[in-house]
Each structure stands twice: as structure tokens, then as C-alpha cells.
C-alpha positions in Angstrom: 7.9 29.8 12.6 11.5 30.7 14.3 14.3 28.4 14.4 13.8 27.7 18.2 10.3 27.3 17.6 10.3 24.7 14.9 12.6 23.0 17.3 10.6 22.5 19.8 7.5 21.5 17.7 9.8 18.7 16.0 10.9 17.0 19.3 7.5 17.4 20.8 6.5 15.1 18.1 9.4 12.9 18.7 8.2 12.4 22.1 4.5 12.1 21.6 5.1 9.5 19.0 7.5 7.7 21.8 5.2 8.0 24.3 2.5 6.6 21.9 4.4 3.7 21.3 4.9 2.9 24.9 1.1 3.3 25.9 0.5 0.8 22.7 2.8 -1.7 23.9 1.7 -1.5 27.8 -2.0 -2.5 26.2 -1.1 -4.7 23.6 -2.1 -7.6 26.2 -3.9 -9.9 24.7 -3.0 -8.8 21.4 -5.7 -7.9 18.9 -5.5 -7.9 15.0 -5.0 -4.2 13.4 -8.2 -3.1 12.5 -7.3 0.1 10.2 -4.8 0.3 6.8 -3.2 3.6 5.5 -1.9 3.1 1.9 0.0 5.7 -0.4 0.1 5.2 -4.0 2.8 7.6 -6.4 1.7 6.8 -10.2 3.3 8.2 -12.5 0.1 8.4 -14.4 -3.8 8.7 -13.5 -5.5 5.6 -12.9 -9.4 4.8 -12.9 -9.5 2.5 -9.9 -7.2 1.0 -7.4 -7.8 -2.0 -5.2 -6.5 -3.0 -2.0 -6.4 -7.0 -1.6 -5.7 -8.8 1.4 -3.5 -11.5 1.7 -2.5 -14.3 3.9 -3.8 -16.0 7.4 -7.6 -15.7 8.1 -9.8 -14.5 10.3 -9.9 -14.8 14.0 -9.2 -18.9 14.9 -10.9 -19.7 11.0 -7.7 -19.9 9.7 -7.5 -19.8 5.8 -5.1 -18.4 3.6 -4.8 -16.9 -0.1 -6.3 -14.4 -0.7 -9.5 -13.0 1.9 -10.6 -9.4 1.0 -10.6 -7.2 -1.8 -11.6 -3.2 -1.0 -12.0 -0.7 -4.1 -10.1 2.7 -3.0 -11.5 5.0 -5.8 -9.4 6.5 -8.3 -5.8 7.5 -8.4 -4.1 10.5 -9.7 -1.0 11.2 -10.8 1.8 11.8 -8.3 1.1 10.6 -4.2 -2.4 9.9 -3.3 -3.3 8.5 0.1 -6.1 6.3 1.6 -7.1 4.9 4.6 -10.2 2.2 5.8 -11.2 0.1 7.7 -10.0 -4.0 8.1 -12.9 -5.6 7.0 -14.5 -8.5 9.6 -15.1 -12.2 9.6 -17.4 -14.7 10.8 -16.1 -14.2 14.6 -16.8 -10.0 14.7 -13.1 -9.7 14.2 -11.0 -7.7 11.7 -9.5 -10.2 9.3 -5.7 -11.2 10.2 -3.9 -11.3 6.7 0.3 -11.1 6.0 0.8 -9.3 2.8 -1.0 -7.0 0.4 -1.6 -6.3 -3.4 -2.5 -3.3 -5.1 -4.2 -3.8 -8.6 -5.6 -0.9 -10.8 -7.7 -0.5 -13.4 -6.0 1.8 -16.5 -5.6 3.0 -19.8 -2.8 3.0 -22.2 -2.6 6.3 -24.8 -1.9 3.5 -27.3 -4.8 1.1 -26.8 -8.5 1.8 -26.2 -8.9 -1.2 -23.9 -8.5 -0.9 -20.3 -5.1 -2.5 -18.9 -3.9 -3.3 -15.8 -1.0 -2.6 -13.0 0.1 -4.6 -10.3 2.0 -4.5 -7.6 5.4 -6.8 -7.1 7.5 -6.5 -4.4 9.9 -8.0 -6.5 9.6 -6.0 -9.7 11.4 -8.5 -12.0 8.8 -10.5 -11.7 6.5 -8.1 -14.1 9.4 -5.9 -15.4 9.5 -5.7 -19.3 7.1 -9.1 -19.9 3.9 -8.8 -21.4 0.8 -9.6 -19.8 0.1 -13.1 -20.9 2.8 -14.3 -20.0 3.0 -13.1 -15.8 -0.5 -13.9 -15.6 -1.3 -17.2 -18.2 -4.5 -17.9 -18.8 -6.2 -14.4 -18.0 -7.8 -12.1 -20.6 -6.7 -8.6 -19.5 -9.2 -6.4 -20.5 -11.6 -9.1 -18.7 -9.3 -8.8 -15.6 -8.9 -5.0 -15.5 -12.9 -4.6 -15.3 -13.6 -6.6 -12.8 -10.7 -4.7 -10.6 -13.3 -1.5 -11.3 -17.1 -4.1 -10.9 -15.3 -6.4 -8.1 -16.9 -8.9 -10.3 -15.9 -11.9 -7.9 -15.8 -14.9 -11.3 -13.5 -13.0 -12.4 -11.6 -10.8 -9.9 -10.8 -13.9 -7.3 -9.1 -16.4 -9.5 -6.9 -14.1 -11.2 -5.9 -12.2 -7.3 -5.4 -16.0 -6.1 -3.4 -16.8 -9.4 -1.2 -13.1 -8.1 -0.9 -14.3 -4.7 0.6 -17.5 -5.7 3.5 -15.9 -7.6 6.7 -15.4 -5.2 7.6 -11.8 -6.7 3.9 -10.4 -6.1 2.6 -9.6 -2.6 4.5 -7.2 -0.1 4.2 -7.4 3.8 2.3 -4.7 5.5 4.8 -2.0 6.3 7.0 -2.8 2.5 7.0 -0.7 -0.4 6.0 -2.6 -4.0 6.3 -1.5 -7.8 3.7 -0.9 -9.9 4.1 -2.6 -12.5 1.8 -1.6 -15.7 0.7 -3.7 -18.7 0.8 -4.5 -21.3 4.0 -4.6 -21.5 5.5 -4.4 -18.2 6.6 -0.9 -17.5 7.2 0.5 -13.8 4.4 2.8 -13.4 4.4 3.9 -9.6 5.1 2.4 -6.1 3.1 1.6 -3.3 3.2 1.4 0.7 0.5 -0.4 2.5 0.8 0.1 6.3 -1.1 -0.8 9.9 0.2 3.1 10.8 0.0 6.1 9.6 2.2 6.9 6.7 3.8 10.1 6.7 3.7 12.8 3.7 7.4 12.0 1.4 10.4 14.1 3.2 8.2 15.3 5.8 10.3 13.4 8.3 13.2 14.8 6.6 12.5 18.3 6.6 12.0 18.1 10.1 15.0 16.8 11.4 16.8 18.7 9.3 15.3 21.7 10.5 16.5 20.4 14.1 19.8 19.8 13.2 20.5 23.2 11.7 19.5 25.0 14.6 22.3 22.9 16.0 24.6 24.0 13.8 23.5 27.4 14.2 23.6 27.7 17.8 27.1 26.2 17.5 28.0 29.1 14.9 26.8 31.6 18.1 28.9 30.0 20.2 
């Protein structure tokens, strides 16, 4: 693709994207809860099973709060994965309204047969460098990590409710988190959570920078 091309394609998005918003905001009367979440994960190693958990309001007029869905996502390999599904519903028909998000996952140490666990902390000094037992007291971790992979609710729910009660854990949709991997507390990734699409890492970027040096170019010519 030419220079003048490329430009064009890059501010036809722009606009598209702009008009998109407009046309969102001209029907968003009477609002309705996001029924759809885009997540990308970056781990710097492979892990067996991530797991989306919802976090905050309720659903509909039920109100409610801690913590209201889990979804398991599949695996996660290392470097950028993305995944998208659907909000699930409540007793009313309607997607569940929540505030913030967690991202557990279910992995294994090269140093330890047992399973272990990462979680997400929008605050990453809340995990960083501290062993497992001592962020999350009174949780076995092998126990823990398992039932991120079963959904095994006895197990699963107290310890995401015990997460969601911590003030360095859960992100709002739209911020980025730390992994954070035990045992022992080592950043192992990030994480985005999001009601819109998430683009591909520097493909923003690349674009505009691909308009701005045919800028610079056409100012060269002239």
C-alpha cells in the first residue's frame, strides 16, 4: 500500500470510529448494561486456564455486590492472547451490571509439580514479592488453583470473594492489571478487560505514524 493510500485508510478509520461513537451516544437512551467483554492477556509464560470474574453491582434492579460471575476463557499462551464473550444474564433477562474485573489462572512453576496460581492486582504491590499464604490467608493454593480450571464453586467463590475484598486487586473495566504469579509473587503478565474492542499492541501507533510521515513527506516535496 502507497503512502497516500495508507493515508486515507487510517483517517477513514478515524472517522468511522467517530461516527460510531456518535450513533452510540444518540441511542444510548435509556441506557442499557454492556452485554459483551474483550480481554487481552500478555504472559510471559503459558498458562493452563484463565478466568474472567465479575465484580461489583448486580444485576438489573437486584442489586448485590462482590463478586457475581466467573467465565473460564481457555488456556493462555505465552505473549498476547485475546478473548471475547458474552455478559452473562440474571434473574431479570438482563446482562449482569458489575464495576471491576479479576483475572485468575491456573499454572505451573518449573520448580514445583503442583499447580499455582496468578492473579491480577491493579495495584501490583499488593502481590509483588509475597508469598501466597500470606496475600490470600487461609487458602490452600494448590486447592485454589484447581478449582480456577473445575469452577468448583466451594472452593472457587470464597477465595474470588476473599480477592475482591482486598483494595490492590480488582481493576475497572477499561484498566490494565499485573499478573501477579505465585508462589512467590513474581510479575508474570498484564491484563486489559474492556466493554470495546481492544486493539492489537502499536497497531494504533503504526498507524498514525504512517499518517504523520506522509506529512512530513509531502512537506519535504514542497
Amino acid at each position: 500500500m502507497d503512502h497516500e493510500s495508507l493515508r486515507r485508510t487510517c483517517l477513514a478509520a478515524t472517522v468511522a470510529v467517530a461516527w460510531t461513537a456518535s450513533a452510540d451516544n444518540a441511542q444510548a437512551s435509556p441506557p442499557t448494561a454492556p452485554s459483551r467483554v474483550y480481554l487481552q492477556s500478555e504472559y510471559r509464560q503459558t498458562v493452563n486456564i484463565v478466568r474472567f470474574v465479575g465484580i461489583g453491582l448486580g444485576s438489573g434492579s437486584s442489586g448485590g455486590g462482590g463478586v457475581l460471575f466467573t467465565i473460564g476463557l481457555g488456556s493462555g499462551a505465552q505473549g498476547i492472547n485475546n478473548y471475547a464473550f458474552d455478559v452473562p444474564t440474571g434473574s431479570d433477562g438482563q446482562p449482569i451490571v458489575f464495576e471491576t474485573y479479576g483475572i485468575f489462572a491456573k499454572r505451573y512453576n518449573s520448580s514445583s509439580a503442583s499447580p499455582s496460581v496468578s492473579a491480577s492486582f491493579v495495584d501490583p504491590v499488593g502481590g509483588l514479592n509475597l508469598p501466597f499464604e500470606t496475600v490470600f490467608q487461609g487458602f490452600d493454593e494448590t486447592a485454589v488453583a484447581n478449582s480456577i480450571e473445575s469452577g468448583d464453586p466451594a472452593v472457587l467463590l470464597p477465595f474470588a470473594n476473599y480477592y475482591a475484598s482486598l483494595g490492590t486487586t480488582s481493576a475497572a473495566m477499561g484498566t490494565a492489571a499485573s499478573s501477579i504469579g505465585f508462589s512467590n509473587g513474581t510479575l508474570d503478565g498484564t491484563v486489559l478487560a474492556s466493554f470495546t474492542v481492544i486493539p492489537e499492541p502499536g497497531s494504533v501507533t503504526v498507524c498514525l505514524g504512517a499518517v504523520g510521515l506522509v506529512g512530513f513527506l509531502r512537506r519535504r516535496a514542497g
